[in-house]
N, C-alpha and C positions, 0 to 999 in steps of 0.2 A: 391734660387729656389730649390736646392737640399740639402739632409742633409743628416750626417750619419749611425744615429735613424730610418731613414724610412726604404727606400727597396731599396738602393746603397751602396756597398760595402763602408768600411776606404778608406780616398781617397789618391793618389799615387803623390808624387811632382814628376814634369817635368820640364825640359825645353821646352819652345814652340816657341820660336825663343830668336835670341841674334843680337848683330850689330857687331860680326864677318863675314868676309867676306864667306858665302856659297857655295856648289860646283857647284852652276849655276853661279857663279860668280858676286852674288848679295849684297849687304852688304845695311841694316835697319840700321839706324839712331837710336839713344836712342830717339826721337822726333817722330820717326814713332813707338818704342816699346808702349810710354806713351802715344800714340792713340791709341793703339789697347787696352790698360790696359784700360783709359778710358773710351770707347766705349762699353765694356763687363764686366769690373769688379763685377757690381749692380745684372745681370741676370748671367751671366755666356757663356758661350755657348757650345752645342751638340759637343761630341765624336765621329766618326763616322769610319770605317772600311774602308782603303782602300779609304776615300775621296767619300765616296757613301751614297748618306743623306739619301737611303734606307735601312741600316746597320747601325744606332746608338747603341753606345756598352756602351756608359755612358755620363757624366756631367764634363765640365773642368771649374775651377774659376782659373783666376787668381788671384796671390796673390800678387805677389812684381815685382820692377826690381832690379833686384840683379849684383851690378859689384864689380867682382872682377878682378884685375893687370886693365887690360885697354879691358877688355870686358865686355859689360853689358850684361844680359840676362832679358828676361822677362819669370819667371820662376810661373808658376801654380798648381793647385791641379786635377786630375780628379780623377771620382767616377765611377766607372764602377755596371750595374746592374747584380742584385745576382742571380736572378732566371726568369722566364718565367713572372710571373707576373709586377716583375719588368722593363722587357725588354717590356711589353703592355702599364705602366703607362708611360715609358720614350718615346717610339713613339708618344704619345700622347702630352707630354712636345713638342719636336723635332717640330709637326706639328703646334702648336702654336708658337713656335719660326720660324718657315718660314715666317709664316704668315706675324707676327709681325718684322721679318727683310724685308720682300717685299713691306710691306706698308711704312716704315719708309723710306728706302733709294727711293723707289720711288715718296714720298711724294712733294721733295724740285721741282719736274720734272715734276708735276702732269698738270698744267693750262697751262705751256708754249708747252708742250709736245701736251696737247689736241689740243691747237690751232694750231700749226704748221701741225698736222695731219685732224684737223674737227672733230666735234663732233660726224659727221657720222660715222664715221670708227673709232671712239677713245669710244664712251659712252658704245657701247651694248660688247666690247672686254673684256677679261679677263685680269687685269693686274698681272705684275709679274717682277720682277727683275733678268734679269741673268747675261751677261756681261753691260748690261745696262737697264734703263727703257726699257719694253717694253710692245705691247697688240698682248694678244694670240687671235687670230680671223680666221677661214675658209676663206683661200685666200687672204689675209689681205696683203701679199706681191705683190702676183700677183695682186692685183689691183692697187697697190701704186708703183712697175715698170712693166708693161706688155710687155714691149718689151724686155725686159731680159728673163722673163717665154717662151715667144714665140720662142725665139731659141734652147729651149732644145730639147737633142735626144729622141731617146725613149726609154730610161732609164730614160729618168728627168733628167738627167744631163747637165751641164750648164757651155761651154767654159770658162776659165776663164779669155782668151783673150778678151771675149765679157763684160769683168767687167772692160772696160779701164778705163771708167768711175769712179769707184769708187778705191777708197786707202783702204786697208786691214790695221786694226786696229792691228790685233793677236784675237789668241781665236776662228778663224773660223766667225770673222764679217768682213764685208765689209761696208762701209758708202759712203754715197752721201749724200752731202747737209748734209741735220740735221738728217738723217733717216738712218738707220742701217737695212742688211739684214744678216741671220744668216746661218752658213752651217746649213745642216741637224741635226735635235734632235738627230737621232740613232748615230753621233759622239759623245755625252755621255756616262757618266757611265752609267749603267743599262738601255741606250737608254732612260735615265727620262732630264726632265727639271728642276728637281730638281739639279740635277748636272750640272758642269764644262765639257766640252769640253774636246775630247784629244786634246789639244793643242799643244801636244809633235809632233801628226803627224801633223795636220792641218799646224801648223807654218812652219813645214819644207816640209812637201808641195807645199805651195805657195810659198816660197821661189827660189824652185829649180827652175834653169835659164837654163837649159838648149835648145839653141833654138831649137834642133833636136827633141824637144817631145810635145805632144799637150795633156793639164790635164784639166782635165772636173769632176765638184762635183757639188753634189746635195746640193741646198741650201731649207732651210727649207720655205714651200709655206704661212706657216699660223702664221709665226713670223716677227712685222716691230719693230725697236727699236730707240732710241732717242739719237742719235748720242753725245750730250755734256753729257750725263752723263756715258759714258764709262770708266771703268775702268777696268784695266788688272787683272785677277784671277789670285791668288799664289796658289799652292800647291807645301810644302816643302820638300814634299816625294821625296826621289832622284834615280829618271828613267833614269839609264846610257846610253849614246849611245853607238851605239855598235862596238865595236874592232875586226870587222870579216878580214878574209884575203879575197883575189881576187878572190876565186875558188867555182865554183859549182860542179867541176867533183867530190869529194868525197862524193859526196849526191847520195846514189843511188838509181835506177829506183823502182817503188812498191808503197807499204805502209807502211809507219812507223806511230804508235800512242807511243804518250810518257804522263804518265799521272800524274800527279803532287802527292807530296807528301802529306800526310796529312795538316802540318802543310798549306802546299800554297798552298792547297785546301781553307782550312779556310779562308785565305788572299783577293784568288785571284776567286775565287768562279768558279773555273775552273775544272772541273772534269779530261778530256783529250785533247791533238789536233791532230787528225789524219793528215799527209804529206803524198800525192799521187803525184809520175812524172810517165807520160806515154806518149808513142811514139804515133801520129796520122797525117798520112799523110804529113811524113816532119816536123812535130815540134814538140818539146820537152813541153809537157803540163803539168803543175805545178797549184797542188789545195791544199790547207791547211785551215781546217775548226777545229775551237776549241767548245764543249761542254760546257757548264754551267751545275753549279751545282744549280742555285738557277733561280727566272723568272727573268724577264727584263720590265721594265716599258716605254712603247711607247707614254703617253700620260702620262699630269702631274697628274690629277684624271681618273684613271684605272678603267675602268668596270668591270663589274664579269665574262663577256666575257673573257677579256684580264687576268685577274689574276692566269693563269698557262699557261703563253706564255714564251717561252725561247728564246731571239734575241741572237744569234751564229754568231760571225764573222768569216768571211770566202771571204780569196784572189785565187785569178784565174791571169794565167800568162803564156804568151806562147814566147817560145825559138825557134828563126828558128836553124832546127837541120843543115842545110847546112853551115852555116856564126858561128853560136854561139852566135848571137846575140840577146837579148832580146828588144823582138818587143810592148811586152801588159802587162799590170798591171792593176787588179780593185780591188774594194773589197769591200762587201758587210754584209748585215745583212738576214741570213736565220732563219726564226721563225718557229719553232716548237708548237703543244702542247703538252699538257702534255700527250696524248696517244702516238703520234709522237716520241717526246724525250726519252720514253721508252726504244720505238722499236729501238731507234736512240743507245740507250746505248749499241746494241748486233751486231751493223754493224758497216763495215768498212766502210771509204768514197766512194768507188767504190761502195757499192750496197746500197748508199742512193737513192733515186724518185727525178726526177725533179719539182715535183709540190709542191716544198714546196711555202711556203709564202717567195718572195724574194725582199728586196729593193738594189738597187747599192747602192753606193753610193759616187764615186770615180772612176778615171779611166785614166791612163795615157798610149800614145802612140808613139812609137818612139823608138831612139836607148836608151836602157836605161841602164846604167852600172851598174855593178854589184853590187857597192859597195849602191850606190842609191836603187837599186831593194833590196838587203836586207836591210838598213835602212827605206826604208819604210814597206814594211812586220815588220818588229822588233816594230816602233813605233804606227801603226796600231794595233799591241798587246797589247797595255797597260797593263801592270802588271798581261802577260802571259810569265813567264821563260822559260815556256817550248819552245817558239821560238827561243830564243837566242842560247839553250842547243841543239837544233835540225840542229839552221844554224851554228854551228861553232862558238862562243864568245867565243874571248878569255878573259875568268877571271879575274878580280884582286880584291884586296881589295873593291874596292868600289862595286863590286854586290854582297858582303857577307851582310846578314843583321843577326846582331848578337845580337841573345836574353840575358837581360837583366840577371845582377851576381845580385842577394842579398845579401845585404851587411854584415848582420848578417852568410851568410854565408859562409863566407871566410877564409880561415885558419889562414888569417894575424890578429891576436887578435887586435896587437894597433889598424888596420884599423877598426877594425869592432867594438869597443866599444870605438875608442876617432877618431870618422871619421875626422879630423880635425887637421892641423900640424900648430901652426901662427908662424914666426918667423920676421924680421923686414925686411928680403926680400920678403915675403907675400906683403907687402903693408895695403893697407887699404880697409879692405871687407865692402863694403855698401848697404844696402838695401832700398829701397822705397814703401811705400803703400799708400792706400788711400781706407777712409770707409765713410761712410755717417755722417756730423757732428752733435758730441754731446757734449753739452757745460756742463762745470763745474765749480761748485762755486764758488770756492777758487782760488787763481793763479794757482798751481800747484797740481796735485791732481797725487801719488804715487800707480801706477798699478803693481801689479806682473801677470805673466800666468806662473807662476812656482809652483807646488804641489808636495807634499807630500803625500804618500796615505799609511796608515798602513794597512795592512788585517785584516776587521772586522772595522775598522773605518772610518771616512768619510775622504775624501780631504782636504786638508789644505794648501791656498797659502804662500809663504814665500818670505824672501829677505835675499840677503848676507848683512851680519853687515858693509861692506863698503856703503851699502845706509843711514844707519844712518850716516855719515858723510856729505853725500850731502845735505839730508836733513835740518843739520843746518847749513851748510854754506848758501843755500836757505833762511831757517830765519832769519840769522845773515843780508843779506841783504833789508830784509823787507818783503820778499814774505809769504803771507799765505799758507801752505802746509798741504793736507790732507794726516797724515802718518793712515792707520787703524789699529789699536789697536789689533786684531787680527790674524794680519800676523804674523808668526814667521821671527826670527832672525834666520839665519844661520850661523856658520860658518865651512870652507870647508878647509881641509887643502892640498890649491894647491896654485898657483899663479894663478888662471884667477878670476878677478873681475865681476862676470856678474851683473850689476845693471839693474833692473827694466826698467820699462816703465813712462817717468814722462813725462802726461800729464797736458800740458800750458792754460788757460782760454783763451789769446789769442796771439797774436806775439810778445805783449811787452815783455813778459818774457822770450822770447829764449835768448836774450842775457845777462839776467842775470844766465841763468842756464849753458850757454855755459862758461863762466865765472866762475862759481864755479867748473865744472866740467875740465877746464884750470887747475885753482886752485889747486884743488885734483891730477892731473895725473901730474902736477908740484912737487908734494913731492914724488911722488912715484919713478921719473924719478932721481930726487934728492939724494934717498936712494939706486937708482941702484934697485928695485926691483924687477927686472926682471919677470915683469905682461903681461899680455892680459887684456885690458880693455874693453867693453861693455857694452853700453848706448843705449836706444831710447829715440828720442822726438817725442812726439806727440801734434803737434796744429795745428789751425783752418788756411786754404788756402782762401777758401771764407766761404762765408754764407751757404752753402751745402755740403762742402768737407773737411776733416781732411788728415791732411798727417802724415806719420812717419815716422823720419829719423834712422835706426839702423846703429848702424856702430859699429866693432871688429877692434882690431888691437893690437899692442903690444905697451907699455905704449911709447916707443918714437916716433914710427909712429901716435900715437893717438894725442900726443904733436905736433907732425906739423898739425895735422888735427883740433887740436882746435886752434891752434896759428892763422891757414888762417880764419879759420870760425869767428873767434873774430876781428880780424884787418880789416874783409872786404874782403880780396883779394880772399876769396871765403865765397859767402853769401849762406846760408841756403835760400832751395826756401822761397819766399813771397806768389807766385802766381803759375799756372799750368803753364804759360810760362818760367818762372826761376829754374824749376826740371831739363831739360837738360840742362841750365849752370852751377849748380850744378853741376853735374853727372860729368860733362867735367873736372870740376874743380880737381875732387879727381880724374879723369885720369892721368890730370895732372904730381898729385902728389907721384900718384905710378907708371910713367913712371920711376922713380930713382929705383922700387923696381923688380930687376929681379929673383927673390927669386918662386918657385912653389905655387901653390895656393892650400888649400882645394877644394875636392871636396863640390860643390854648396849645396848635399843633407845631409853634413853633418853640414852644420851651417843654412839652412835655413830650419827654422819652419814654421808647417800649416799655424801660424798663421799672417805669412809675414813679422815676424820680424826675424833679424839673428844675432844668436847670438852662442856660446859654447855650448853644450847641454850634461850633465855628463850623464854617463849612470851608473847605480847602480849594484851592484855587484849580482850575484842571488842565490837562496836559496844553489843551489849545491855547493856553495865555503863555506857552511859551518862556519857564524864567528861568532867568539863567545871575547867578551871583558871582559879585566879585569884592576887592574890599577897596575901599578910597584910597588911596596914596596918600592923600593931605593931612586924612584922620585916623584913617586905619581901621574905621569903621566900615563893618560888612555891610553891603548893598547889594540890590537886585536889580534885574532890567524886566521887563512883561512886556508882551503884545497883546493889542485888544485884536480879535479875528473878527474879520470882517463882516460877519453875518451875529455879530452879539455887538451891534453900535449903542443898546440900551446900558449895557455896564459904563461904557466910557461917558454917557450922557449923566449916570450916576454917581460917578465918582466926579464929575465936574459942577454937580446940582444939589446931591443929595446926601451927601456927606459921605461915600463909601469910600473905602478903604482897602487897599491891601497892605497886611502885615504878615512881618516875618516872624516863625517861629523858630528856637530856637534849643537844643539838648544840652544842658551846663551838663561839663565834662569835671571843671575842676571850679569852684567857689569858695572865693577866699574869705578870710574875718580879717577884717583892719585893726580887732579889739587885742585879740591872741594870736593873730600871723597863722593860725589853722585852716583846715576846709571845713565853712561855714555846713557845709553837711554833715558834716559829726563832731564839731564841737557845740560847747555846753552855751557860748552866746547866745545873745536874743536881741533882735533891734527894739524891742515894744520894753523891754524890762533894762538893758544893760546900754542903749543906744547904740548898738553896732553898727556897721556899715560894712557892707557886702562887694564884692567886685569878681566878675565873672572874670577867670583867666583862662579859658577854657572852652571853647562852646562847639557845636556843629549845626548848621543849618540846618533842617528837617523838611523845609516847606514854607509856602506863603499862604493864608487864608483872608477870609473877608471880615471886616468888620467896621463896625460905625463910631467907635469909641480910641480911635489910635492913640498911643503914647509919644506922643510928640513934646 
């Protein structure tokens, strides 16, 4: 749906979630990871600000599940748009992806739902999916419970002791029977129905038990929902509770405005939040109303009326000044317009009007503690700081949110140009994808996504000369292999084997290539070659789906991984059910590996596979080749430039590396006097021995692993 050629930025890998345990204390299954892949992988889905579908900031795919030691991640690409235009065609994407997710998930719910509600009240309704099917319709609740509507105050608010009746799901629903009734819309973001609920307060809320206080909320008049298809909304963004102490006395009497910095402006679309306490006849009166920097959406299609409305939350709260006891909590939504909001930006709260446009929308009464009274003001905020910063939170690591280091720019050279350490306490780094199937001719058809690009000349994909060896062990078994004529031979002077991509015609050949590939990382393990090896396989899951196993590791940990994969004791998937026994399987196996892991963005690729990635040395180092007179061996010279002293301090401290790489022109066999690229030799089966007669330099890159 998106690409990088149009009008959205190079796209940025993430994580998007993992089956580590979270700080809500929740932990995803690799089985819920490869549903969400599933489910999104083909279209992708909307970026969005702060969790607000009014705010799309770009396009996320996923790419892989990526696990490494005993964490899997489901790790993605997004693409953020570049300019103003771009940000008009992607709203426009976004608004067909609503669409197209409220038809789809409403769909399975559609006849059962009509029936249980009548056609009367279910045909002329607006459908839509939020925390569950539902139909948006004028009073559509109130007709379907009218003796719940009937007890409201005049505020519209609505006992929630008078909800015996029904069990709170989370989210701000209530159900009876098969039917769902929803708190009030303006407890979303942007006051839209497009969004999620604050959940954060609503849940805790209803929760509180205290029997000394009476809590009444507005529940929304023109929302019924279909109670079996309810499901609880995630958002991963992580909204701390808050670590206030016991005390109001350091909060003093006036008005304080504290108004956010830029960047959480941007964030939080929060201009300022004015705090007034004043004294009136005996009680301590407590108002805090927060600004918006952007409108707010009351209704899911917005009139032109409404399209410069600002809905402003805003609590009210009174303290008997005799006892110190706090007696009243509500809290509302006050709307502005856009002439309103102006005026609003040059006053304090004390000389706001009472006639603005005001709904409640909440309201609790009784002895109410303090520590209560501020967690609810705090969660009522949603991803306004400036509360926390006003009541007294105390800090800690987890309310910092820390922007992102580039990784090119970081003093540490090895990190930044070999982002990636394997050693055999690593374990075994695996990754997963899945693309749309496409079938190939031959058994095994040999892919690279590795180039070569000179300037002034076109791309060129290549493979390292250890694929030539798979390759005939492949034929030597019987399998048809398409090698393309084309590709260059490389070879690298490090120790990491990165082989290709060898796509399978179909399942029968996994086990012969897993087998050859035994084979091969058996002589290597044999000679002590102290390698990194990397391989994908690619073949067909069903009739519509390809999957691709990558997997890195260092030649003995790779040796236990093909030894399970061949005996059985851990099967490569067959089916989308057998990925997460897979998955399990090489948890397993790098439960033995307590070794540090690379970071995830330095071995996984766009393109979902993970692998080693060299990075090549750049024009300022200056290198220029000659060959030894003594040995005849080709050599290079490099300059460190004088403003990169952290490389040279790396390669004197930290084991880096430059090597040279290198294009076999002509490769000889010592067994048959042929070019070991088209004859039938093998060094793993026949002990051949190879000699490059031939070669052209290509280039020098960095690495931590040189062939010396």
């Amino acid at each position: 749906m998106v690409q990088d050629d149009l009008f959205f930025s190079n796209g940025r890998l993430g994580i998007l979630n993992s089956d580590a345990v979270n700080r809500y204390g929740e932990r995803f299954t690799i089985g819920a990871l490869l549903q969400a892949f599933e489910g999104t992988n083909r279209l992708g889905l909307p970026t969005t600000l702060a969790h607000d579908a009014h705010r799309p900031i770009g396009w996320t795919v996923p790419l892989c599940i990526y696990l490494s030691r005993e964490i899997a991640s489901l790790v993605g690409q997004t693409y953020l748009a570049q300019d103003k235009n771009a940000a008009i065609e992607l709203e426009g994407l976004y608004r067909q992806y609503l669409t197209y997710k409220d038809q789809e998930q409403f769909k399975p719910y559609l006849e059962e739902f009509r029936a249980a509600l009548g056609p009367d009240k279910f045909d002329d309704g607006f459908r839509l999916y939020l925390e569950c099917a539902a139909i948006l319709k004028s009073d559509i609740a109130v007709a379907q419970f009218p003796s719940i509507f009937s007890q409201a105050d005049d505020d519209g608010l609505i006992d929630l002791a008078s909800l015996s009746d029904f069990k709170y799901l989370g989210a701000g629903v209530f159900q009876c029977g098969r039917f769902c009734i929803f708190a009030d819309r303006k407890f979303r973001r942007s006051l839209s129905l497009a969004n999620n609920t604050n959940f954060f307060f609503l849940d805790y809320f209803v929760a509180l038990s205290d029997s000394g206080v009476k809590k009444r909320i507005a529940i929304d008049r023109d929302l019924i929902g279909y109670a079996p298809s309810f499901k609880v909304p995630i958002e991963l963004e992580y909204w701390w509770g808050p670590k206030y102490n016991d005390d109001l006395s350091h909060i003093s009497a006036g008005v304080t405005r504290h108004s956010s910095s830029e960047r959480d402006r941007l964030y939080s679309q929060i201009e300022f939040t004015d705090f007034w306490w004043q004294s009136r006849k005996g009680e301590h009166i407590f108002e805090a109303e927060e600004i918006r920097a952007s409108r707010t959406f009351s209704d899911l299609k917005a009139d032109d009326a409404q399209k410069e409305t600002f809905g402003c939350r805003y609590v009210h709260s009174i303290v008997n000044e005799s006892t110190g006891l706090i007696e009243h909590l509500d809290g509302a939504i006050r709307t502005y317009t856009e002439e309103e909001m102006l005026a609003r930006l040059d006053q304090a709260l004390p000389e706001v009007g009472r006639k603005l446009k005001y709904k409640k929308l909440w309201r609790i009464d009784g002895k109410i503690k303090i520590t209560q009274w501020k967690s609810l003001v705090h969660h009522f905020y949603l991803n306004n700081s400036l509360v926390g910063e006003y009541l007294g939170i105390e800090k800690s690591s987890d309310t910092e949110r820390e922007l992102p280091i580039e990784l090119l720019g970081t003093s540490d050279a090895l990190a930044a140009v070999v982002p990636y350490s394997i050693s055999d306490a690593t374990g075994i780094i695996t990754g997963v994808t899945f693309d749309d199937r496409r079938s190939t001719l031959l058994d095994v058809d040999v892919k690279s996504y590795d180039t070569y690009k000179k300037p002034g000349s076109p791309a060129v994909y290549w493979v390292r000369n250890s694929t030539i060896e798979i390759v005939k062990l492949l034929r030597k078994q019987g399998l048809a292999v398409h090698f393309d004529d084309s590709l260059w031979v490389l070879k690298f002077k490090d120790r990491y084997i990165d082989l290709p991509v060898f796509e399978l015609k179909d399942q029968a050949q996994v086990s012969v290539v897993l087998g050859s590939l035994r084979l091969y990382v058996s002589c290597l393990v044999s000679n002590s070659a102290d390698t990194v090896v990397n391989f994908s396989l690619k073949y067909p899951l069903d009739a519509e789906v390809d999957v691709t196993i990558s997997v890195v590791a260092t030649e003995k940990n790779m040796q236990a991984f093909l030894d399970h994969a061949c005996s059985g004791a851990m099967s490569l998937p067959t089916s989308l059910s057998t990925v997460e026994p897979f998955l399990d399987g090489v948890k397993r196996l790098n439960a033995k590996s307590p070794g540090p892991c690379p970071d995830v963005f330095g071995v996984c690729m766009k393109t979902g596979l993970v692998k080693c990635l060299r990075r090549r040395l750049g024009d300022e180092f200056d290198i220029s080749f000659y060959t030894d007179k003594e040995t005849g061996v080709l050599m290079f010279n490099m300059k460190i430039p004088k403003d990169k002293p952290h490389f040279l301090a790396a390669m004197k401290t930290k084991g880096l590396y430059p090597i040279l790489a290198l294009r076999i022109d002509s490769y000889d066999c010592d067994l048959c006097g042929g070019n070991y690229l088209l004859c039938g030799c093998t060094k793993a089966l026949d002990s051949a021995k190879t000699r490059i007669s031939k070669s052209t330099p290509i280039g020098t890159y960095w690495s931590d692993r040189p062939d010396v």
